[in-house]
N, C-alpha and C positions, 0 to 999 in steps of 0.2 A: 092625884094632886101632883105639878108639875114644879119640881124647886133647880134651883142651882146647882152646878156641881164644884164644889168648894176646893182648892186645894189639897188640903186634908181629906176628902172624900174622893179627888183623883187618887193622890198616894194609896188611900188604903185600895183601891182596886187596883191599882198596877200592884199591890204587894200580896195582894188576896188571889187574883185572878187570872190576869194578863200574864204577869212574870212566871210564875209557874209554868204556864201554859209554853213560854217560848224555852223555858228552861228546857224542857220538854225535846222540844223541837229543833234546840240550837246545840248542840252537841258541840259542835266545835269552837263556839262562839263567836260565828262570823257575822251575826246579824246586828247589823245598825238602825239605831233608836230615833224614829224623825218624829219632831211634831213642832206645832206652832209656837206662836208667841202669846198663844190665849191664857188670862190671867192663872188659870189652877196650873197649866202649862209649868209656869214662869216662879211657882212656888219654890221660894228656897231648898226646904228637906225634899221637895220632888227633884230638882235640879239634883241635888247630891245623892242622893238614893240610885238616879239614874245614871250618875257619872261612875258609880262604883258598881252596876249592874253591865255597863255598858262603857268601860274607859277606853275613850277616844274614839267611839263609835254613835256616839251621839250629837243627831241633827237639831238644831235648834235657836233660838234664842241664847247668845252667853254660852252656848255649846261649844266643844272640842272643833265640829263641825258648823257653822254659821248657817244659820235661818237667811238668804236674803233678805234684807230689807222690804217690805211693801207686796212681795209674793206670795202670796196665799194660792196662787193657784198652780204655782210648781208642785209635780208629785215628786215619789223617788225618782223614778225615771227620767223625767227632766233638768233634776238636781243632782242627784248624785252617780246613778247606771252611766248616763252618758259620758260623764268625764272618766269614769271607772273603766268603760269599753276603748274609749277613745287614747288610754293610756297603754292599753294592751296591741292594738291594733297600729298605731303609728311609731313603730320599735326601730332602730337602727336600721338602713339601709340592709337589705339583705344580700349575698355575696353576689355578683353578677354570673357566676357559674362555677358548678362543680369542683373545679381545682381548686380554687378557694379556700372551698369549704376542707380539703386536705390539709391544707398547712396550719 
């Protein structure tokens, strides 16, 4: 039998399942929380649950980090990696040569 997946039935598996799982895995807690604007998404106690799992690392709807608008088909990569690469790579001119880099 195939039913909805409710709010409350999102939360409890990110709290049963998922979360664990990156607890897990994220050691340092560098990893950011992305997902839609789909109604169980958009749950209140989900929204809060995640913002204190993941504070200021969450992509979203009403997120720390903003959902664009009408994008459903941006992934992380298109959304977030690029701008994250793109901050690290275009850094202050670098010195024109070596003596420079002395003073």
């Amino acid at each position: 039998m195939e039913t909805t997946i409710t709010g409350i039935a999102f939360l409890d598996m990110l709290q049963e399942f998922l979360i664990p799982q990156l607890d897990e895995d994220d050691q340092e807690g560098r990893i950011h929380f992305q997902q839609d604007g789909a109604p169980p998404h958009y749950l209140g106690e989900v929204r809060e649950y995640l913002n204190t799992r993941f504070p200021g690392r969450r992509i979203g709807r009403t997120a720390p980090i903003a959902w664009p608008p009408r994008s459903p088909d941006l992934t992380p990569l298109d959304f977030f990696l690029w701008e994250f690469v793109k901050d690290r790579v275009f850094v202050p001119p670098l010195p024109a040569n070596v003596v420079e880099l002395r003073t």
